[in-house]
NUZA-353131 format. One record per residue (C-alpha): x, y, z; residue number from 1. Coordinates in Angstrom, 2 decimals, always signed. Layout:
R       px       py       pz    k
R        X        Y        Z  NUM
...
# end
This chain:
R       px       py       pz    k
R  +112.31  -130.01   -28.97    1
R  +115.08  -132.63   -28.53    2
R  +119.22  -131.90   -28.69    3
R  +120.33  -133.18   -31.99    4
R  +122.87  -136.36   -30.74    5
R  +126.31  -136.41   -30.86    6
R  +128.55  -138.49   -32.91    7
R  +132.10  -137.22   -32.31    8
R  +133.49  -136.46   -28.70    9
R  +134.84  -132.95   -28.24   10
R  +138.18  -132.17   -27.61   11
R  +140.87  -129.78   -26.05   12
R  +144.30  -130.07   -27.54   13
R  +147.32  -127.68   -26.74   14
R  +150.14  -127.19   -27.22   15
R  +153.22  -124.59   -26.27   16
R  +152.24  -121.82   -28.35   17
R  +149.78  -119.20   -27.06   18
R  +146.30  -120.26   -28.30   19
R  +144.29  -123.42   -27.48   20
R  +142.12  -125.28   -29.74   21
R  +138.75  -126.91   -28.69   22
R  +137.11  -128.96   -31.99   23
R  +133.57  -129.07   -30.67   24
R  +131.49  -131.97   -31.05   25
R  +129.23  -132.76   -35.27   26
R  +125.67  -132.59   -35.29   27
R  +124.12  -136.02   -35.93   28
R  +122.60  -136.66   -39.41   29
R  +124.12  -133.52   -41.24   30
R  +127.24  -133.03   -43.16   31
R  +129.21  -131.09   -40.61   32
R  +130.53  -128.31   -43.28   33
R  +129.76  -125.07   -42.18   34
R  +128.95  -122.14   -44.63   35
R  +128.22  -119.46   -42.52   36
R  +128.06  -118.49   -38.43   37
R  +127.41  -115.99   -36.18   38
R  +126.94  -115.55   -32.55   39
R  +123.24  -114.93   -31.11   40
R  +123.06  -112.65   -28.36   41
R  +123.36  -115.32   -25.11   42
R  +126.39  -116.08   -26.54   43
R  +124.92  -119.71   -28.92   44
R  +126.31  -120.09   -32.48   45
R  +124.33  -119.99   -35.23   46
R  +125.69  -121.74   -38.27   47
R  +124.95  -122.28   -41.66   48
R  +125.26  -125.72   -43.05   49
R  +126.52  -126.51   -46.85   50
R  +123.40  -129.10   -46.60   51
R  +120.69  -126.25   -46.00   52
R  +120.71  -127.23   -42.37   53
R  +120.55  -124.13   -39.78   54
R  +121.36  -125.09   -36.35   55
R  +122.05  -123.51   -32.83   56
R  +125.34  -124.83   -30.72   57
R  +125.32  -124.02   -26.98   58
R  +128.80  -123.92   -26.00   59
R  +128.13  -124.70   -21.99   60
R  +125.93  -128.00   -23.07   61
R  +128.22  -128.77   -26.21   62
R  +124.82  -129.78   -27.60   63
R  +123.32  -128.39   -31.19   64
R  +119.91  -127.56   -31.76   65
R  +117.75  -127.59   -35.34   66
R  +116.61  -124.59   -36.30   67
R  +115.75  -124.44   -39.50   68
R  +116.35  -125.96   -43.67   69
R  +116.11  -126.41   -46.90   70
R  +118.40  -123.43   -47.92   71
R  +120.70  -123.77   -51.02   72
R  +124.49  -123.76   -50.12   73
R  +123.68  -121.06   -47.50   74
R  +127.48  -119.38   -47.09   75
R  +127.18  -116.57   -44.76   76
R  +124.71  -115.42   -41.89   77
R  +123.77  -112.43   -39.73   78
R  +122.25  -112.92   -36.41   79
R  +119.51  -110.34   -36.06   80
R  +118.01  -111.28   -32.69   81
R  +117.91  -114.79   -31.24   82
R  +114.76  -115.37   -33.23   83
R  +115.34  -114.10   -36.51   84
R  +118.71  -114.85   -38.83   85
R  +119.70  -113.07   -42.73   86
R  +121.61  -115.98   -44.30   87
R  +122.42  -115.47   -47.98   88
R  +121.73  -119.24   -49.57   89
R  +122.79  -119.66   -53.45   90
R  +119.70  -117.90   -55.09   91
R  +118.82  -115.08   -52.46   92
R  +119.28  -112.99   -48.94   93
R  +116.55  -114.95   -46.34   94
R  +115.19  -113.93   -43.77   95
R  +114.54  -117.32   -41.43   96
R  +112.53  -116.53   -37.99   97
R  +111.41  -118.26   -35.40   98
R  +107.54  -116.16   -35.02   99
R  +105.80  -118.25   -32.62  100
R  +108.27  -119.09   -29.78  101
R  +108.86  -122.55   -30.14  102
R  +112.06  -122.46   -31.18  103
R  +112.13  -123.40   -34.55  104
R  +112.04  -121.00   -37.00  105
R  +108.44  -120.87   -39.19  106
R  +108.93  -117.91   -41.30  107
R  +111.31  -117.98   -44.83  108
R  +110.90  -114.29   -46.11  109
R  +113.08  -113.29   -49.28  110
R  +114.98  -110.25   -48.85  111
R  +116.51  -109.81   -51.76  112
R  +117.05  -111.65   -55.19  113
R  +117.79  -109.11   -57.68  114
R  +121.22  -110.57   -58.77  115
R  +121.12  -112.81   -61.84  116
R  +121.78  -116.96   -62.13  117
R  +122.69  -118.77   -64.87  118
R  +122.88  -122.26   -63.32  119
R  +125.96  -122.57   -63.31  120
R  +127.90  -125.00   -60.82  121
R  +129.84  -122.23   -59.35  122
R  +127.55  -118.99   -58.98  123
R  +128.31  -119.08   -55.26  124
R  +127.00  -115.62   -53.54  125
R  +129.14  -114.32   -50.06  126
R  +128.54  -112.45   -47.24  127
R  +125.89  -110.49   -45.83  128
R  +128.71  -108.34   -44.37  129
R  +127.17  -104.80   -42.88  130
R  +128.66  -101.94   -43.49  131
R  +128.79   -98.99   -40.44  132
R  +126.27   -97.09   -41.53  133
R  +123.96  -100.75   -41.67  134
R  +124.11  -101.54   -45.21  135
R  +124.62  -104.92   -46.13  136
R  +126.87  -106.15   -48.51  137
R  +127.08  -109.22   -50.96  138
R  +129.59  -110.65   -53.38  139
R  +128.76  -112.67   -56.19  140
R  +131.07  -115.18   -58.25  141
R  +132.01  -115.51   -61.45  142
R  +130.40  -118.69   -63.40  143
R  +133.10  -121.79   -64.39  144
R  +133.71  -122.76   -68.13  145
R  +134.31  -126.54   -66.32  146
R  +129.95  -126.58   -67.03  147
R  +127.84  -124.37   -69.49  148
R  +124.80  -122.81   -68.23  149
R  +120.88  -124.28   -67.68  150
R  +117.98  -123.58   -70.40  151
R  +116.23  -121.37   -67.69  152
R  +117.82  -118.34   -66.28  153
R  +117.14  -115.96   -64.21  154
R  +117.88  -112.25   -65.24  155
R  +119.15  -110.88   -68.10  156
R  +121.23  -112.46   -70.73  157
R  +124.50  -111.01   -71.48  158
R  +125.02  -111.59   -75.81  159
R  +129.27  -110.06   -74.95  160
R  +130.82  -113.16   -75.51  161
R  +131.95  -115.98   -78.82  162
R  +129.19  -118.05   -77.89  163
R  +125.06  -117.02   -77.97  164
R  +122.87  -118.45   -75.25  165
R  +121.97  -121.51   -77.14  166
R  +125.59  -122.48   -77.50  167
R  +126.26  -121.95   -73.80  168
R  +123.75  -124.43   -72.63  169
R  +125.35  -127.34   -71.27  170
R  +125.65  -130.70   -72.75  171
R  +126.46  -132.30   -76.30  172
R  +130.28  -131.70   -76.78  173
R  +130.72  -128.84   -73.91  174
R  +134.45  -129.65   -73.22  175
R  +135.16  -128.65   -77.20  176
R  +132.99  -125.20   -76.68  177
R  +134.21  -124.37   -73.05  178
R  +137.87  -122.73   -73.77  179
R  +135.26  -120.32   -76.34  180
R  +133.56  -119.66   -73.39  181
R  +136.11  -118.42   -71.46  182
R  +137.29  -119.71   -68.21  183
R  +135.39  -117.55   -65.93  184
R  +132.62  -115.56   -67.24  185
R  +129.42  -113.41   -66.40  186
R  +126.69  -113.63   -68.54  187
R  +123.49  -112.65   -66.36  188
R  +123.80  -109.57   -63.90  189
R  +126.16  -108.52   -61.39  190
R  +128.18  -112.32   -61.33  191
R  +131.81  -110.66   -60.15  192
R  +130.74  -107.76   -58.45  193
R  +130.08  -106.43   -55.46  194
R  +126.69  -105.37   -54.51  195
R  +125.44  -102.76   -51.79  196
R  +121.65  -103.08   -50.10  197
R  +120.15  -100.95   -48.23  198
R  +119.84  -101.73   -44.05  199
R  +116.47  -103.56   -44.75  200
R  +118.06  -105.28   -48.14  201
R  +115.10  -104.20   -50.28  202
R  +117.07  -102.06   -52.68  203
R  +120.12  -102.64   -54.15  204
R  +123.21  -100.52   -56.20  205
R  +126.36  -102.39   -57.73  206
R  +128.88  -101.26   -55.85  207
R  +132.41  -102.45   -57.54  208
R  +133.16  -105.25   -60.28  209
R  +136.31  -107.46   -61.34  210
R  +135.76  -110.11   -58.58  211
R  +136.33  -113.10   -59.45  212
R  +135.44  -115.82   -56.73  213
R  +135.50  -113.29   -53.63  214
R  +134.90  -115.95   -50.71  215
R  +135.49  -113.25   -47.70  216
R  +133.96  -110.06   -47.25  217
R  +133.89  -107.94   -44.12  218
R  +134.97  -104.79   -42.82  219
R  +137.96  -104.12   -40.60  220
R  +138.05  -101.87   -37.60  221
R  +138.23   -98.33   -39.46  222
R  +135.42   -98.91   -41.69  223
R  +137.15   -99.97   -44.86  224
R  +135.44  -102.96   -46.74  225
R  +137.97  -105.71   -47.31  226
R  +137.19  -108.62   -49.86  227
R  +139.79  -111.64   -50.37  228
R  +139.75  -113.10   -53.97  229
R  +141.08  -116.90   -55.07  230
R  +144.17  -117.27   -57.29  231
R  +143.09  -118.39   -60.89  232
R  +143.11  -116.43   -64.24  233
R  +143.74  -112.44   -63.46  234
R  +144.75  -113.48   -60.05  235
R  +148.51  -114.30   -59.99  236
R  +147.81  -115.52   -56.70  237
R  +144.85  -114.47   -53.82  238
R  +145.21  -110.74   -53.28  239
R  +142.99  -108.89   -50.62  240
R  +141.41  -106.10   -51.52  241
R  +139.89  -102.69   -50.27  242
R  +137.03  -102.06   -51.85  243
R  +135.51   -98.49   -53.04  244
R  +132.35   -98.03   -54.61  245
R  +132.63   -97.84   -59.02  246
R  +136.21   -99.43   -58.13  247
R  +137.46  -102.50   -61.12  248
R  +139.63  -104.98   -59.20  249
R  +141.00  -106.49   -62.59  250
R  +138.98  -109.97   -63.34  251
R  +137.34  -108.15   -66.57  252
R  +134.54  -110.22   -67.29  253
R  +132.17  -108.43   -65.00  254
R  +132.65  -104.99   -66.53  255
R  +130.15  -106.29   -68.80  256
R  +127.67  -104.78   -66.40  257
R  +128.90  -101.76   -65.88  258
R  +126.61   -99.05   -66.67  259
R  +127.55   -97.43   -70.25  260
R  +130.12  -100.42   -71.18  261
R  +131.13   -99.71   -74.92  262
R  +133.77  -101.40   -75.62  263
R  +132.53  -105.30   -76.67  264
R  +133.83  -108.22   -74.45  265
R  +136.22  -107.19   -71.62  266
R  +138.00  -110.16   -71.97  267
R  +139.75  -109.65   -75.09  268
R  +141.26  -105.74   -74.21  269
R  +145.17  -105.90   -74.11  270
R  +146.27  -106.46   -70.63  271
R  +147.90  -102.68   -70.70  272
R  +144.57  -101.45   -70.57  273
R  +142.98  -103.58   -68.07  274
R  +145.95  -102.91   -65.76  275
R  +145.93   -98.88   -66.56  276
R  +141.78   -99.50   -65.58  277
R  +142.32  -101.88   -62.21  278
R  +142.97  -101.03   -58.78  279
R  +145.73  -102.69   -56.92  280
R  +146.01  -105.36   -54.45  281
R  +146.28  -104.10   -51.07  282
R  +147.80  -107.32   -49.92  283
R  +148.42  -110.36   -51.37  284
R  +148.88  -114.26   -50.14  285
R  +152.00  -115.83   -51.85  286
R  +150.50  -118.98   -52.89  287
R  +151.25  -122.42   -51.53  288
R  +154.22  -120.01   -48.89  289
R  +151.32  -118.22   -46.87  290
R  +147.84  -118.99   -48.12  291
R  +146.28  -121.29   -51.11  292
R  +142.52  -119.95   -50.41  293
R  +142.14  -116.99   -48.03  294
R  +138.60  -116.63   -46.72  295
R  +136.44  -114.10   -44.31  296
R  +138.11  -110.90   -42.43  297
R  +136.98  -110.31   -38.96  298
R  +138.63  -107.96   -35.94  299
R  +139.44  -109.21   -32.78  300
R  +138.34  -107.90   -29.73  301
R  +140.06  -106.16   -26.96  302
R  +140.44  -109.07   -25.24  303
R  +142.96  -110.36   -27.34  304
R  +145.47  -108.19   -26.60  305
R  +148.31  -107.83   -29.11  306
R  +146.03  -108.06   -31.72  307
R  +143.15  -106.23   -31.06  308
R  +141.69  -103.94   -33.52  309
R  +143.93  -105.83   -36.28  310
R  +142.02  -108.13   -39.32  311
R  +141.96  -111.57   -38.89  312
R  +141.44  -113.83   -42.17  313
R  +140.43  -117.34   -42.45  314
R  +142.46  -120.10   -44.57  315
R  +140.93  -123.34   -46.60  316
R  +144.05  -125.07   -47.28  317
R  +146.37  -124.51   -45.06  318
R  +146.97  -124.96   -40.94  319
R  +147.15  -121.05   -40.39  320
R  +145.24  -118.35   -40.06  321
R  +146.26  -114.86   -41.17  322
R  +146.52  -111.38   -39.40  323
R  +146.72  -108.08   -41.92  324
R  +148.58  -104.82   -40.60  325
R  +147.32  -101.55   -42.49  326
R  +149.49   -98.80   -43.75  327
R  +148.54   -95.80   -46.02  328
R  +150.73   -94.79   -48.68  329
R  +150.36   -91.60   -50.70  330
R  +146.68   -92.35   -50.13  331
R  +146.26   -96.02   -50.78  332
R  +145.84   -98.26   -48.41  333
R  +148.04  -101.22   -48.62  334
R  +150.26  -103.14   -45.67  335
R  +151.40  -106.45   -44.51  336
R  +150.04  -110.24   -43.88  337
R  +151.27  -112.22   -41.36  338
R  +150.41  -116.05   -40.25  339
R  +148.97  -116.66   -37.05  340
R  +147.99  -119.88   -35.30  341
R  +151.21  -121.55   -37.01  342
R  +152.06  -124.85   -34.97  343
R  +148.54  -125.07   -33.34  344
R  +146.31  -128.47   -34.31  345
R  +144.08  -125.97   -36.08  346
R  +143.68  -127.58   -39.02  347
R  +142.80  -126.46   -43.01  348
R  +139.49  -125.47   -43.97  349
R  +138.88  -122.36   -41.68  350
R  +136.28  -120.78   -43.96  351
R  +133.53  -118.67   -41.40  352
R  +134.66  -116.78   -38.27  353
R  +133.10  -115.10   -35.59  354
R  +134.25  -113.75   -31.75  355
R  +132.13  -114.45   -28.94  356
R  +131.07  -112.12   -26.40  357
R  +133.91  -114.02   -23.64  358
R  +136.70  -113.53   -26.69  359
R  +136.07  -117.04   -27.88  360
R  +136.85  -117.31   -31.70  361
R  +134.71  -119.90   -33.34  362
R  +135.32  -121.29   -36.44  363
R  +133.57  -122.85   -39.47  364
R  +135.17  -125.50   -41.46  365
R  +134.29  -126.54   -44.90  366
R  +135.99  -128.30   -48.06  367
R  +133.42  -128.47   -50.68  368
R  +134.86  -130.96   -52.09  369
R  +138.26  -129.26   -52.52  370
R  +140.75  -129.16   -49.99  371
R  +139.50  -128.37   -46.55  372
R  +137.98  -130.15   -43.44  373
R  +134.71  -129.17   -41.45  374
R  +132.91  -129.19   -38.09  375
R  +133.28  -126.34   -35.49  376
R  +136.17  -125.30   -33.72  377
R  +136.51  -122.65   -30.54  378
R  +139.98  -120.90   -30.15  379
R  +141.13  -119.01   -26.81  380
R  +143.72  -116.99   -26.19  381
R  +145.97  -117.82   -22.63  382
R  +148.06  -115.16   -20.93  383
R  +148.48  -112.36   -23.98  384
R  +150.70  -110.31   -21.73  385
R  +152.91  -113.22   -22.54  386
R  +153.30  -112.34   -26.46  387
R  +155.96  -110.76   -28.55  388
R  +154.48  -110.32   -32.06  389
R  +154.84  -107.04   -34.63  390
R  +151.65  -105.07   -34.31  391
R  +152.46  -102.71   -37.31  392
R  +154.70  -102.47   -40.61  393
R  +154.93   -98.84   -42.21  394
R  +156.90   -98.36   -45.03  395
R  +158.20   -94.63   -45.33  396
R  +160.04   -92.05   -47.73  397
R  +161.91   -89.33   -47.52  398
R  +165.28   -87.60   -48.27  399
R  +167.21   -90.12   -46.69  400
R  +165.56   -92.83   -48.87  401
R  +162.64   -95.82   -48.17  402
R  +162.86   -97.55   -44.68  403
R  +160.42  -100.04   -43.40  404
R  +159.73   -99.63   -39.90  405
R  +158.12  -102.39   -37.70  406
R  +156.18  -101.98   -34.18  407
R  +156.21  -104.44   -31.68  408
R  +153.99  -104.37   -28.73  409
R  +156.85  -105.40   -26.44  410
R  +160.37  -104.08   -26.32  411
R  +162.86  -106.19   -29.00  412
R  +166.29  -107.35   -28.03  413
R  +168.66  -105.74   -30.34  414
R  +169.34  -108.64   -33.21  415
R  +172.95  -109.31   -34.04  416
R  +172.18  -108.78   -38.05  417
R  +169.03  -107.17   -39.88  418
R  +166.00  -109.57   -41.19  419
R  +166.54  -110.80   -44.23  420
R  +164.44  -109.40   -47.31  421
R  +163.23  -110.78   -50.47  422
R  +161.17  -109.29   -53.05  423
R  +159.04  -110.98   -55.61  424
R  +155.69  -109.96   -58.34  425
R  +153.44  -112.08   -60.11  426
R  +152.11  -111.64   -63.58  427
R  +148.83  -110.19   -64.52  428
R  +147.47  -112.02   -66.90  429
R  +144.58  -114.11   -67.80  430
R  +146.42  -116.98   -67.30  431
R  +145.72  -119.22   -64.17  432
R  +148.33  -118.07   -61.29  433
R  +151.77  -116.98   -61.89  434
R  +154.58  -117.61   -60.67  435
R  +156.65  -116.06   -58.82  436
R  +158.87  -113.32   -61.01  437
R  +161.47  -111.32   -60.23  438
R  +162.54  -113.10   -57.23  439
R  +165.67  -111.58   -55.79  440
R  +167.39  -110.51   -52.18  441
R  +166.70  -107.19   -50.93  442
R  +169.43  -105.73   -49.15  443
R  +168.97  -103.83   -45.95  444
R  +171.34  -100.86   -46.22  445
R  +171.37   -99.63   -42.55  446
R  +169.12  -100.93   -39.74  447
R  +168.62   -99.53   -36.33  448
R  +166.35  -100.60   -32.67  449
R  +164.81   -97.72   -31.25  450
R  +166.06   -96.71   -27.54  451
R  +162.28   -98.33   -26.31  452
R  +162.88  -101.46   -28.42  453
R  +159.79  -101.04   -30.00  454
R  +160.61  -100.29   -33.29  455
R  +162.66  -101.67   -36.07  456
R  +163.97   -99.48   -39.27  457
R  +165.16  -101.02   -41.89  458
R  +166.84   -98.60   -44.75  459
R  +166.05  -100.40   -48.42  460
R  +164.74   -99.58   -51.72  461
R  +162.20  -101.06   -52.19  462
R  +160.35  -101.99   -55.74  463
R  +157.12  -100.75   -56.59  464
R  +154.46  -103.20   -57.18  465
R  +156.00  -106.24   -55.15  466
R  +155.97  -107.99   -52.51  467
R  +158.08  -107.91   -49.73  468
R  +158.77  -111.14   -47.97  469
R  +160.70  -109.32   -44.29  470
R  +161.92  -113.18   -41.77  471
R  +161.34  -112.04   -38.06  472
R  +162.26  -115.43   -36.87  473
R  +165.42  -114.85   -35.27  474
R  +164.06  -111.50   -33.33  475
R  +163.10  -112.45   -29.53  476
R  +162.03  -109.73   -26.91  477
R  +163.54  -108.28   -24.44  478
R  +162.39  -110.75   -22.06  479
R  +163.23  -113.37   -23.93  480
R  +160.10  -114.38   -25.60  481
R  +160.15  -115.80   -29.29  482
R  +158.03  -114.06   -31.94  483
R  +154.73  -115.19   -32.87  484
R  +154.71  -114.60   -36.55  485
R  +157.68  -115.09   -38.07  486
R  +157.79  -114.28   -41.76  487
R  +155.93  -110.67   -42.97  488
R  +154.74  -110.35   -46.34  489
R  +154.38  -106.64   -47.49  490
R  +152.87  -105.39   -50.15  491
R  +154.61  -102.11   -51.66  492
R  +151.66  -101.12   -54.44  493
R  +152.70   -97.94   -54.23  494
R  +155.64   -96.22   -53.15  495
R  +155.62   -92.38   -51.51  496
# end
């Protein structure tokens, strides 16, 4: 079998911030946007091409290597073995294996396909993200009013809606029917939901609807399923998400689908209701400030230092990744993003991750035709002892009032004033994005460094529901070392 050529040189570029970026050389012949990757067990990527191209990189050659095609917009794979891959393509969960040695895989089995299609342009399907006890999860997205559907479907047909099935089909005069058919809608099975399969994928339960285009889904270090969601109608702007099974995470047109829906088309029940029925954001990325298009959660390793055990998130649009911080109030589980990789040539369009065995994290670009970029890129970490970041943000009640309280994982030299705080919501509505409401100044009422350094309170009052925007920037350690991360963005959905 011969090395697919190379037709762009790789490259090292770095800079004075902590992290170095490596943009590994394209794959001759394919279009270099990659849907999905994982890493095989001698330490090769396998990625996922929007093309239906599956191909092997071997990071000491820098060379690629076919393994397999013809997959439909393949956007997410699981490396079972170095022979055998689960990549979920448009239509289904695959199975592609290499059975007789040769290196090139022989064998396309279907997994699982029990989730309906319409044909509609943008019935993308996410993950396979498994779960610790081995299931394997799947999210499905909502179809676009932008096209109708196709003659042939597959599944059943959904009648909730102001137009029947022979109306929806596109052509004729769609752009005077689409506002009837709503912007984003889910007329065959389980489009907006999350679904759960079983280890071996062969059977399948609906796990938790009002998705809307959920383009990352993993879990983070304790177990918790975590799905990002795109700003449009019902999403103000991107939230993040932990997700519980029979949970409704406010797009309505999926409830549809829910077993023993009564109560006619989803989409038309006053906002009061949907928002008494929906569970809250547990974070959310102020659009166009920290993300425009937040993609797939992963945890880093040990070996990164500072941050390991913490969620990392991926980006489309802007130069950044993005690290979440957990905290659990009165039971919910809810907590702070923070940007990472800010000043780095990173790049937009950081859409697939996945850490490598040495620490290495490699990433996927794509832009579908939106805003983006593509090829492969490998990040490393230099000298972590040498960071000063926040490695936790708790907000806490009591007597004395609401206090924020941030960890560092290095002392803090005391800071001549307190961060500034702002505070801001967005509406829920069906209207696409919001913006920002309630914008004001928080003010800090007391503020104090623990005797370690490590830990920052900050009295306030917080408001329920918002989002709280804390600037680190000035804070330095005690060594002298700038912060990496400088702005927090908390979420306060609920308040103890």
């Amino acid at each position: 079998m011969k090395t697919i050529a190379l037709f762009l040189a790789s490259a090292v570029i770095t800079n004075a911030s902590p992290f170095t970026v490596e943009r590994m050389p394209n794959p001759a012949g394919v279009d270099p946007q990659i849907g999905g990757l994982d890493v095989l067990p001698d330490g090769s990527i396998a990625a996922v091409f929007h093309r239906g191209e599956v191909l092997f990189f071997h990071p000491r050659t820098r060379t690629w290597m076919p393994f397999g095609g013809g997959l439909h917009e393949p956007l997410g794979v699981i490396a079972e073995s170095a022979s055998s891959l689960l990549v979920l393509q448009r239509a289904e969960l695959t199975r592609v294996r290499d059975t007789d040695g040769d290196g090139v895989a022989d064998d396309y089995e279907t997994v699982f396909d029990g989730f309906g299609m319409s044909g509609n342009y943008h019935e993308f399907a996410f993950g396979p993200a498994r779960g610790p006890d081995g299931s394997l999860y799947i999210a499905l997205n909502l179809a676009s009013n932008g096209a109708g559907v196709r003659e042939e479907i597959r599944g059943e047909w959904s009648d909730v809606g102001a137009l029947d099935r022979r109306q929806m089909i596109h052509g004729g005069n769609w752009r005077e029917r689409a506002e009837l058919a709503y912007r984003m809608y889910s007329r065959v099975p389980w489009r907006g939901w999350v679904l759960r399969l079983s280890p071996d994928g062969r059977s399948m339960e609906p796990f938790a609807c009002g998705f809307r285009s959920p383009e990352g889904i993993g879990f983070d270090a304790d177990g918790h399923l975590l799905v990002t969601d795109n700003e449009g109608d019902w999403r103000g702007t991107s939230p993040l998400y932990t997700v519980k099974k029979g949970g409704f995470y406010g797009h309505p047109a999926s409830l549809v689908w829910r077993d023993g829906w009564s109560l006619g088309d989803p989409t038309l029940l006053p906002v009061e209701k949907l928002q008494e029925m929906r569970t809250l954001e547990t974070a959310r990325f102020p659009q166009g400030d920290l993300a425009n298009s937040p993609t797939q959660p992963v945890v880093f390793p040990e070996s990164w230092g500072p941050f390991a055990g913490q969620t990392l998130l991926g980006e489309m649009n802007q130069n950044r990744m993005v690290r979440f911080l957990p905290d659990e109030v009165g039971g919910f589980r809810q907590g702070a993003l923070i940007p990472i990789f800010d000043g780095t040539p990173l790049g937009n369009g950081n859409h697939r991750l996945a850490f490598s065995p040495d620490g290495a994290l490699w990433v996927g670009k794509t832009h579908l035709s939106w805003a983006g970029a593509e090829g492969l890129v490998k990040i490393t970490l230099r000298e972590p002892e040498k960071i000063f970041t926040v490695t936790s943000v708790k907000l806490k009640g009591g007597d004395g009032g609401h206090r924020f309280e941030i960890g560092f994982n290095l002392p803090a030299a005391k800071p001549a004033a307190a961060p500034d705080i702002e505070t801001f919501d967005y509406h829920y509505h069906r209207t696409y994005g919001s913006p920002k409401v309630g914008q004001a100044a928080l003010p800090v009422r007391e503020w104090s460094l623990s005797e370690d350094g490590r830990t920052l309170s900050l009295a306030v009052d917080p408001r329920a529901g918002a989002v709280h925007r804390i600037d680190v920037s000035s804070l330095a350690s005690a060594g002298g070392l700038s912060i990496e991360g400088r702005v927090l963005y908390y979420q306060a959905s609920r308040l103890e």
